[in-house]
N, C-alpha and C positions, 0 to 999 in steps of 0.2 A: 535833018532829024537826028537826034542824039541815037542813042546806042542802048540797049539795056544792058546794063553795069551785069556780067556774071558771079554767079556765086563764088568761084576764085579770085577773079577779082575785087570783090566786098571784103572778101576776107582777108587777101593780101593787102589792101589800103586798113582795115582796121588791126589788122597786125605790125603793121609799119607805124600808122597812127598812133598806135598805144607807145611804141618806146619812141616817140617821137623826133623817127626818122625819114627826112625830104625823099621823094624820090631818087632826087640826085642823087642824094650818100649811098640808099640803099641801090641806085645803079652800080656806084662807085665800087662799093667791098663788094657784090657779088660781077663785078667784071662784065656790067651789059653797059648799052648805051641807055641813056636816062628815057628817051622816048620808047624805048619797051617796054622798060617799069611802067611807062604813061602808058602805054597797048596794051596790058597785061591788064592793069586795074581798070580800064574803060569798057576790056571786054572787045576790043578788036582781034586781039592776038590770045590763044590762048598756048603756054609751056608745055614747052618737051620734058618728060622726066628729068633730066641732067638740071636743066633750069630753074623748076621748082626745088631740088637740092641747091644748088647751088642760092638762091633766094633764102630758103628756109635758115643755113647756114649762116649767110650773112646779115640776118636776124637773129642769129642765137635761137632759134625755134626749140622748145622743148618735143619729145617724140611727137607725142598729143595732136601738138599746134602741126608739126610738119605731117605728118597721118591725113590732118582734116583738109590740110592745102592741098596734099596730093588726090585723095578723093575728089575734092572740088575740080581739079585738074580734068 
């Protein structure tokens, strides 16, 4: 049975989505391994503060954007 996708993780996939970047790349610049980016957005694993900084950055997140991921967090 699949997983219900979290609110962090909807918004980290549609935040990635928009500047259309792979999991990969965004494992890549923020320094994870790509199947966290995958556990992150499916809602298996949810980020330690450092990591949603660390994500948000490697998105270019404006304040806004990085505020609502970490709420979501």
């Amino acid at each position: 049975m699949m997983q219900k996708t979290t609110e962090f993780g909807a918004l980290l996939r549609s935040l990635r989505e928009r500047q259309s970047v792979s999991q990969s790349k965004l494992a890549e610049r923020a320094e994870f391994d790509h199947s966290y980016v995958s556990r992150l957005e499916s809602g298996a694993r949810m980020p330690a503060r450092e990591a949603v900084d660390r994500l948000g950055e490697a998105l270019n997140l404006e304040q806004q954007q990085l505020d609502s991921l970490l709420a979501a967090a």
